[in-house]
N, C-alpha and C positions, 0 to 999 in steps of 0.2 A: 504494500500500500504506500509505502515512502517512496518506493520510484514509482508508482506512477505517480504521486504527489509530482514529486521534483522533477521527473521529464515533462509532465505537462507545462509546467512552470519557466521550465527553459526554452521548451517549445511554443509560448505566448509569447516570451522575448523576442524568440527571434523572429517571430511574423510581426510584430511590435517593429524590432531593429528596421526585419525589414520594410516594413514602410515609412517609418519617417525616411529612411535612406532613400528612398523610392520618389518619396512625396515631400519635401519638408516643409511646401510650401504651401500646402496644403491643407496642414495639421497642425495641431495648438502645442505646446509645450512638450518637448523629448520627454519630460518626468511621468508627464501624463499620460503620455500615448504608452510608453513603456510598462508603468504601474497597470494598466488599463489592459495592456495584451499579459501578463502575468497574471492579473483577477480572472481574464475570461478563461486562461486556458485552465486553472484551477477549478474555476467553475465549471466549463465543460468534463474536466475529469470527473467531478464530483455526480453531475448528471448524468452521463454516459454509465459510471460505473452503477448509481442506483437504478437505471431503466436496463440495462445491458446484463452486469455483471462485472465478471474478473478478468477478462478477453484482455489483456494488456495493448494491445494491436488497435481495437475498437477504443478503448479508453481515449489514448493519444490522436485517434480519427480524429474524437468528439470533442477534444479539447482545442484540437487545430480550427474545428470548424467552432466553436464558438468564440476562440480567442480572435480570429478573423471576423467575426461578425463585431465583434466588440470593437475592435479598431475602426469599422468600416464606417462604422455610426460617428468617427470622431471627422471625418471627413469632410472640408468645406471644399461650396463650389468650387467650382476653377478660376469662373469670372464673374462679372456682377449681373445680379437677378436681372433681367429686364421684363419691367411689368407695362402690357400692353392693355391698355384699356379695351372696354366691350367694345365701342364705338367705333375703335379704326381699326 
């Protein structure tokens, strides 16, 4: 249970790492994006292994995919909104 604690954990890092390396301009603070893909992948371990099991394989899927989703939510546009009114 401690590794998959702790690979999930290093594996939110580095989907974490790698977006801000990816994106930095994109994304609010390195602390936060980092802290942020570490909680998800933790959390994804934690729900994977209560809906799943002990599948060590599956745990670290479900960690990957929710430490990804975690990060993706931090994500601002690219460019500025442009709001068009009803009329034109």
């Amino acid at each position: 249970m401690f590794l998959e604690a702790l690979g999930s954990v290093i594996l939110g890092l580095a989907v974490a790492w790698l977006a801000v390396y990816r994106l930095p301009h994109r994304l609010p603070a390195r602390r936060l994006v980092l802290s942020t893909g570490a909680a998800g992948g933790l959390f994804g371990a934690f729900l994977t292994h209560s809906a799943l099991g002990g599948n060590l394989l599956l745990i670290l899927i479900g960690a990957v995919a929710v430490a990804t989703a975690s990060v993706s939510l931090l994500v601002r546009p690219a460019g500025r909104l442009r709001r068009h009114s009803a009329t034109v």
